[in-house]
NULO-318105 format. One line per 5 residues: number of its first residue (from 1); their letters; for each residue y, z, x of N, C-alpha, C. Coordinates in nm, 2 decimals, decimal comma. Layout:
BEGIN
NUM> a> Y:Z:X:Y:Z:X:Y:Z:X ~ ... $
//
This chain:
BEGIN
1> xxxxx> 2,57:-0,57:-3,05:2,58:-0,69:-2,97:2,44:-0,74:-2,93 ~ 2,40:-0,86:-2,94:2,26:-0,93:-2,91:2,25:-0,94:-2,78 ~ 2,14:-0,94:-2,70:2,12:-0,92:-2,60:2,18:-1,11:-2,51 ~ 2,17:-1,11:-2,45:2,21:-1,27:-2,37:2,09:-1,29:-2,31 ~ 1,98:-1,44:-2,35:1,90:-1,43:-2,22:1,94:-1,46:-2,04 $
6> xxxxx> 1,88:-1,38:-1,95:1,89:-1,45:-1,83:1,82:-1,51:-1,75 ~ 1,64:-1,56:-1,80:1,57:-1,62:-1,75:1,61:-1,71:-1,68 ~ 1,54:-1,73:-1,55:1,56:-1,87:-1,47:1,39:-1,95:-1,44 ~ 1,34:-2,08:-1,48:1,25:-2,10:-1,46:1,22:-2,23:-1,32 ~ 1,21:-2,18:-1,26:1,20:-2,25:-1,08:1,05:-2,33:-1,10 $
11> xxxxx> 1,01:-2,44:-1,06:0,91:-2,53:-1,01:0,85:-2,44:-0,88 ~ 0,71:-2,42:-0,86:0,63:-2,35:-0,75:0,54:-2,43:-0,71 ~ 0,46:-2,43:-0,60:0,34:-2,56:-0,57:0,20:-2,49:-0,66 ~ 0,21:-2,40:-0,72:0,10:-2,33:-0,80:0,15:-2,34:-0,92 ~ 0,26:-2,33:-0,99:0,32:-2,34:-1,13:0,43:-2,34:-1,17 $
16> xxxxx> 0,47:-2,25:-1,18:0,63:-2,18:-1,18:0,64:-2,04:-1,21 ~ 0,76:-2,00:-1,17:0,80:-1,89:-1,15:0,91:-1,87:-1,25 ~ 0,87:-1,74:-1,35:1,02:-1,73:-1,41:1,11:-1,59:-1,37 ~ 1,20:-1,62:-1,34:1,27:-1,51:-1,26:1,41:-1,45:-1,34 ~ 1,39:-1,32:-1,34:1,50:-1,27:-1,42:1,57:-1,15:-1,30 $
21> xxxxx> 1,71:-1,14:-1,35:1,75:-1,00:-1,25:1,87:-0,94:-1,27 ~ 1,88:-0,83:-1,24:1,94:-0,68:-1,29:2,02:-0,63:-1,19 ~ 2,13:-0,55:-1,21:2,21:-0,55:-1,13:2,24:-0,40:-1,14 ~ 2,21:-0,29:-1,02:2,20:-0,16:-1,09:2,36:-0,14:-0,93 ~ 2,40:0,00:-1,00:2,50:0,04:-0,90:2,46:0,17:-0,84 $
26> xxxxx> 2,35:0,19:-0,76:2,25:0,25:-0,68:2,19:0,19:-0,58 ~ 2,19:0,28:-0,45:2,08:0,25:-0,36:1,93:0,17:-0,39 ~ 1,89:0,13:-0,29:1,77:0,08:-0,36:1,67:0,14:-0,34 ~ 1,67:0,28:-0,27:1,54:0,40:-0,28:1,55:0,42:-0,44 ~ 1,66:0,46:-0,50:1,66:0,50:-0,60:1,58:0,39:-0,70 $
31> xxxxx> 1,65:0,23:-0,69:1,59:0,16:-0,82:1,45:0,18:-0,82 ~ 1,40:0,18:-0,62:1,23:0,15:-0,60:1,17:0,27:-0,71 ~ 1,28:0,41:-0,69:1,17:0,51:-0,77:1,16:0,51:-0,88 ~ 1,30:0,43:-1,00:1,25:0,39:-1,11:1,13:0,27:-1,15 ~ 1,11:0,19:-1,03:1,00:0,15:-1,06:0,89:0,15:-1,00 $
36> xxxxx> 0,89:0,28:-0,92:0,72:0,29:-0,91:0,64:0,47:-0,91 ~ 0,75:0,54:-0,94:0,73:0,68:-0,97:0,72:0,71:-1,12 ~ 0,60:0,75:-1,14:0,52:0,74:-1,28:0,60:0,83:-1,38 ~ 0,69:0,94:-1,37:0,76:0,99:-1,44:0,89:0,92:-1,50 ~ 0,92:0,83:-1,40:1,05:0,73:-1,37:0,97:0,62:-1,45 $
41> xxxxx> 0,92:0,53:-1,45:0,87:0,39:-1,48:0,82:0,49:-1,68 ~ 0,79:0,58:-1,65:0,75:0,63:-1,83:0,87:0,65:-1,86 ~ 1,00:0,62:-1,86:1,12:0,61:-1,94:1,16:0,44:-1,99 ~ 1,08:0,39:-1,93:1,11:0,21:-1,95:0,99:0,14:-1,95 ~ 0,91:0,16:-1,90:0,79:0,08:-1,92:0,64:0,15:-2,03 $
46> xxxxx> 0,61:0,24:-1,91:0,45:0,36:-1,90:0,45:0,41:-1,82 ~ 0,38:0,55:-1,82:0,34:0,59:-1,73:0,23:0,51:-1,67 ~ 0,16:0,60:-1,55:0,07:0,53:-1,48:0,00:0,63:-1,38 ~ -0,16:0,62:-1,36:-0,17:0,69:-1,30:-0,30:0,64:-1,21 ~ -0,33:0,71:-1,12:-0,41:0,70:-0,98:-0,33:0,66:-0,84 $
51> xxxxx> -0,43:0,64:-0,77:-0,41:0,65:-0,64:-0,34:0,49:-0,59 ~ -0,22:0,51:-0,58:-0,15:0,36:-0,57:-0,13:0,34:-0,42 ~ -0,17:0,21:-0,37:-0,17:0,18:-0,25:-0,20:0,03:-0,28 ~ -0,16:-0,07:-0,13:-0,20:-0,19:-0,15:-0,34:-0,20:-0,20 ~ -0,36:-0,29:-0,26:-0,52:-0,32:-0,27:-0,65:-0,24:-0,39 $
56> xxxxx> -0,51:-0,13:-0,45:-0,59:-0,05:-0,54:-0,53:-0,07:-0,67 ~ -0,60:0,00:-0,75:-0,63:-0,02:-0,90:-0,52:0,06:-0,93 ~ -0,42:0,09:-1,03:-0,36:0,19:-1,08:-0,39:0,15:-1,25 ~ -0,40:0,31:-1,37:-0,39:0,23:-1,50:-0,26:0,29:-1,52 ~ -0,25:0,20:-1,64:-0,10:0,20:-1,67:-0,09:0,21:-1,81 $
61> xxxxx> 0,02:0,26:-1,89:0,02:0,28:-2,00:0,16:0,20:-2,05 ~ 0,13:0,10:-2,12:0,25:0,03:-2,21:0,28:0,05:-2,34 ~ 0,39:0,20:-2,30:0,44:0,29:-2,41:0,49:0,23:-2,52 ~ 0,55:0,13:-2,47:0,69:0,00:-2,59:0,60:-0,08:-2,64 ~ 0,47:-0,08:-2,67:0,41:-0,18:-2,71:0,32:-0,10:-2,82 $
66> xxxxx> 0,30:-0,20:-2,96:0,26:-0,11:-3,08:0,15:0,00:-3,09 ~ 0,07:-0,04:-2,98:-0,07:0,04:-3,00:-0,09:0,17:-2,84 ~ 0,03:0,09:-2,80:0,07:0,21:-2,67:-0,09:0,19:-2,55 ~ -0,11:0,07:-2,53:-0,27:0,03:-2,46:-0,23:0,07:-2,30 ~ -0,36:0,14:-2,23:-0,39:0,15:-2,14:-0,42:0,00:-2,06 $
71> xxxxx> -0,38:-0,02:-1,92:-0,49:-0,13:-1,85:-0,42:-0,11:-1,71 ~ -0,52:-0,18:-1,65:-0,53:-0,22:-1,48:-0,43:-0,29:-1,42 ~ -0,40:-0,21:-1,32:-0,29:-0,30:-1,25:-0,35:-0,27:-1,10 ~ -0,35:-0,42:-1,07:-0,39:-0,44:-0,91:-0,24:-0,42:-0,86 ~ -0,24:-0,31:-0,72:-0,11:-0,40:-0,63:-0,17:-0,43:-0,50 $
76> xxxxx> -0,04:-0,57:-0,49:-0,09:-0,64:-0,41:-0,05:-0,66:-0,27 ~ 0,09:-0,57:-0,29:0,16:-0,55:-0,20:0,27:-0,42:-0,21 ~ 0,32:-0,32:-0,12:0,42:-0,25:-0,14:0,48:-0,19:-0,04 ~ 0,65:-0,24:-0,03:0,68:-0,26:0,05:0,83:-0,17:0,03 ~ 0,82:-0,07:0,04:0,97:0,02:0,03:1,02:-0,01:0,13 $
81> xxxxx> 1,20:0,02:0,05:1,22:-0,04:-0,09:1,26:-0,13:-0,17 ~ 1,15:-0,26:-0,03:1,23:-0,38:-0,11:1,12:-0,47:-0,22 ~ 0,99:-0,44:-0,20:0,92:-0,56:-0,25:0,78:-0,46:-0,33 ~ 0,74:-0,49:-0,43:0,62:-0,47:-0,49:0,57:-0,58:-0,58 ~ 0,45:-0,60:-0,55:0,36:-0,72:-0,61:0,28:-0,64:-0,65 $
86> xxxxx> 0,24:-0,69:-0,78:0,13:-0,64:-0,90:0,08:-0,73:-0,96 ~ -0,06:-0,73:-0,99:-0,14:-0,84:-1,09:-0,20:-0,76:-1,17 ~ -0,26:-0,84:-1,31:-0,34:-0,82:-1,41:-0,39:-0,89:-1,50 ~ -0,53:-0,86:-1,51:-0,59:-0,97:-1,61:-0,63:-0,91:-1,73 ~ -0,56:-0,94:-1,84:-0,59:-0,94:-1,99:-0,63:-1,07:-2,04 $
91> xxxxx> -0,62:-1,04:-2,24:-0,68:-1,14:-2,27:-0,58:-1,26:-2,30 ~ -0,44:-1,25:-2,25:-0,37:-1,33:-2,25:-0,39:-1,45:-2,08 ~ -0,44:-1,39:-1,99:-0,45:-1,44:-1,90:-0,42:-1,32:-1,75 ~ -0,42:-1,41:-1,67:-0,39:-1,36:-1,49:-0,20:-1,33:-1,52 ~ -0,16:-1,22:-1,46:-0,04:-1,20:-1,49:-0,02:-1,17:-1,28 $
96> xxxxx> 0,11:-1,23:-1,25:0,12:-1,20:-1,13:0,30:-1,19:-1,09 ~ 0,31:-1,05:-1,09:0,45:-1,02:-1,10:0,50:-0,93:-0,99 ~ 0,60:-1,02:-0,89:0,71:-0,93:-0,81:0,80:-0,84:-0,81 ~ 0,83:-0,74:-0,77:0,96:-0,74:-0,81:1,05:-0,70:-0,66 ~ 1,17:-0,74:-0,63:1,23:-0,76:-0,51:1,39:-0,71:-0,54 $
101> xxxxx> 1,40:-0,60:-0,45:1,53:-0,54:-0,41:1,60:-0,56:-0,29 ~ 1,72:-0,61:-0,31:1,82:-0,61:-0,23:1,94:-0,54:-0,21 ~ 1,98:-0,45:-0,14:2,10:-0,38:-0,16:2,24:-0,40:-0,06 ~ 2,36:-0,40:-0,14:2,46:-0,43:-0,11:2,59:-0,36:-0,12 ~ 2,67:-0,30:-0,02:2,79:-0,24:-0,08:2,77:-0,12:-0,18 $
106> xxxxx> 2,61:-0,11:-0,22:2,59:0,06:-0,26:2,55:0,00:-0,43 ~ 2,49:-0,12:-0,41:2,46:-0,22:-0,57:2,35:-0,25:-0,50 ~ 2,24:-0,28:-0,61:2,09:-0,30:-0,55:2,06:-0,42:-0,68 ~ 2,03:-0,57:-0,66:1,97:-0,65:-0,72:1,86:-0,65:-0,73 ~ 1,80:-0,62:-0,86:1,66:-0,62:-0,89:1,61:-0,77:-0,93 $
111> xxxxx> 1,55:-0,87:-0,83:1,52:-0,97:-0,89:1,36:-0,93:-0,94 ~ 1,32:-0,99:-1,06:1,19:-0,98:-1,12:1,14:-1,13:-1,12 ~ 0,99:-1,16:-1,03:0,92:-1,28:-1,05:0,83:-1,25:-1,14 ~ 0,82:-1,36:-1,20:0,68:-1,37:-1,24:0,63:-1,50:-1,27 ~ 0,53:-1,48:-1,14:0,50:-1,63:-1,11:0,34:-1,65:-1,21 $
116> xxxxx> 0,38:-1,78:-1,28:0,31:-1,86:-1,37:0,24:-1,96:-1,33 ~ 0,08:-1,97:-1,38:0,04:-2,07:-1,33:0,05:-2,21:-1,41 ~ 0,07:-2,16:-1,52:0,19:-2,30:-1,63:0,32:-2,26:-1,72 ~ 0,38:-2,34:-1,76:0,53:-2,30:-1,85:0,48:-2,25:-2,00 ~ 0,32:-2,22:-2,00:0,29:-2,22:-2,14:0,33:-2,07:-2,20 $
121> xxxxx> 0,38:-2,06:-2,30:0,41:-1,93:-2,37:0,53:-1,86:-2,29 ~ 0,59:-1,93:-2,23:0,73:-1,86:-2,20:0,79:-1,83:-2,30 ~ 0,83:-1,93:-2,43:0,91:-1,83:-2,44:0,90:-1,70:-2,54 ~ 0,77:-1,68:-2,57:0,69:-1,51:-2,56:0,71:-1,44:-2,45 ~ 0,69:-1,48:-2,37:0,68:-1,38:-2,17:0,83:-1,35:-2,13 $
126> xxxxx> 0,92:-1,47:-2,17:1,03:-1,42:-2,09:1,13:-1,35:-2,18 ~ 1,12:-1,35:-2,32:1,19:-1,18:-2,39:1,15:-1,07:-2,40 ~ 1,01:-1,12:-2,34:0,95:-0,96:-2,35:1,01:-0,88:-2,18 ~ 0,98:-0,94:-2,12:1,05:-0,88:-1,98:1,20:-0,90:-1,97 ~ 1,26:-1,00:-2,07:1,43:-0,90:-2,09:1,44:-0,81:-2,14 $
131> xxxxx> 1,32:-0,72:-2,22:1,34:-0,62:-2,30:1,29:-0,55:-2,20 ~ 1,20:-0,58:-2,13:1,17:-0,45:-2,04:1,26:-0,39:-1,95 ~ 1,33:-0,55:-1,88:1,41:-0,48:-1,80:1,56:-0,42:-1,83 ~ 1,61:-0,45:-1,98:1,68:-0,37:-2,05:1,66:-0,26:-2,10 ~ 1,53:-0,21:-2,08:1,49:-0,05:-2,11:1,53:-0,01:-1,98 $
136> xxxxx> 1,48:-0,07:-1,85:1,49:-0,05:-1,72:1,64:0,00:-1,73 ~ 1,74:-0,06:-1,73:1,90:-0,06:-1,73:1,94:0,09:-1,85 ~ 1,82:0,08:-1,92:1,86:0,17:-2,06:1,83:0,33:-1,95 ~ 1,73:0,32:-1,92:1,67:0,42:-1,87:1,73:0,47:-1,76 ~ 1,81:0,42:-1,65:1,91:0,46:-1,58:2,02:0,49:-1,62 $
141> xxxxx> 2,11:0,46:-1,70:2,22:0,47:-1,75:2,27:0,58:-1,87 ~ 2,16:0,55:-1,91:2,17:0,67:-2,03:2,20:0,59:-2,17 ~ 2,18:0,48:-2,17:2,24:0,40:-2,31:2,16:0,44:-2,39 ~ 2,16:0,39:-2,48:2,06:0,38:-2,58:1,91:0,25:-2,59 ~ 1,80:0,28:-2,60:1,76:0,20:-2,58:1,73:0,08:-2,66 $
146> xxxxx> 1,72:-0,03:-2,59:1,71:-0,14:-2,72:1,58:-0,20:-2,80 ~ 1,67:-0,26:-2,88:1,50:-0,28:-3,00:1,42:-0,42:-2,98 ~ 1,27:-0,42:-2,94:1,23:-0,56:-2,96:1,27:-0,68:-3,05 ~ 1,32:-0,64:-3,14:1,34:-0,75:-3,26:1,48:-0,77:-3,21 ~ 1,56:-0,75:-3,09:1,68:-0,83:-3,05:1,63:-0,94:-2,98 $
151> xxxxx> 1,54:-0,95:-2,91:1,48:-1,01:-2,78:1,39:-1,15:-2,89 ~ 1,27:-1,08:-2,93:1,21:-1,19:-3,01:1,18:-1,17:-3,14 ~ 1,19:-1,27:-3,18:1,23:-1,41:-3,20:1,39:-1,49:-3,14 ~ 1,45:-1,41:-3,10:1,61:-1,45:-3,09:1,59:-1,52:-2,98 ~ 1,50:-1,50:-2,89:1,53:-1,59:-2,73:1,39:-1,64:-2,72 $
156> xxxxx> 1,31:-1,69:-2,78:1,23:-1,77:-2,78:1,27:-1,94:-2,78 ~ 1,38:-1,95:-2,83:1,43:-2,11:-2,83:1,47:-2,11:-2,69 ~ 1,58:-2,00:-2,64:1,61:-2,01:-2,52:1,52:-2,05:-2,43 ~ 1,41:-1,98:-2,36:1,30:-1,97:-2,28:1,22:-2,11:-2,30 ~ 1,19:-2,14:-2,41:1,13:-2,27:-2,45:1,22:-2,44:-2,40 $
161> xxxx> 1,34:-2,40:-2,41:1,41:-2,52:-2,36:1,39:-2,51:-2,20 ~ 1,37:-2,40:-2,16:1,34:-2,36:-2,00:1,26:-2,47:-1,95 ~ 1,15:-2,52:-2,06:1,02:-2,61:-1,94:1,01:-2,74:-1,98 ~ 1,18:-2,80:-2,02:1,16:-2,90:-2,07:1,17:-3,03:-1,94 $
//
């Protein structure tokens, strides 16, 4: 079964925001530890390591990516266990990504921002973070995990009609 995109792309006074979100049936201490406890986040993203606090540097390792690269992640904010803000600058550009928990009835919405300072290359950015956060869902659940080549090229048309 192919993946479905769920990107949403919102107007911001700085650019836009494309926001995607997950729907786990857990508390939301637990989602926060899948995404910020380095044993936990290395089943879906990378590991990561140093001294994490607002304001500091952590590196991080992006295991699902061909060459498995180390890099810097500022956070910007961390706010258990509803809010974490993270930035990073590669040679693709400033990357500035939230991610925001809400819990309900014993179900925790994982909304994921990531606020853009233009609609350029979405729809590159936003299958790659359906893939991630489908490892996310893979990595709780126990599924199997899924393969980049479901995501893109297949939802690149999608994401691209996004900034019309």
């Amino acid at each position: 079964m192919s993946p479905i995109p769920t990107g949403r792309l919102f107007r911001a006074d700085d650019g836009c925001d494309l926001v995607l979100t997950r729907t786990f049936r857990a508390p939301a201490e637990d989602v926060w530890a899948s995404i910020t406890e380095p044993e936990r986040t290395a089943r879906w993203f990378g590991p990561w390591e140093g001294e994490a606090a607002p304001g500091r540097t952590v590196r991080v390792q992006m295991l699902y990516e061909e060459t498995q690269p180390w890099y810097d992640l500022r956070i910007d904010a961390c706010e258990p266990p509803r809010r974490l803000a993270v930035s990073s600058l590669d040679e693709f550009g400033a990357w500035h990504v939230e991610l925001l928990l809400s819990e309900a009835g014993g179900t925790t919405e994982l909304r994921f921002v990531h606020h853009l300072e233009t609609a350029d290359g979405v729809g590159d950015i936003g299958p790659g973070w359906e893939y991630y956060l489908d490892l996310l869902a893979a990595s709780r659940d126990g599924s199997p995990a899924p393969g980049f080549g479901d995501y893109h090229p297949a939802m690149k048309a999608y994401y691209e009609t996004l900034t019309g």
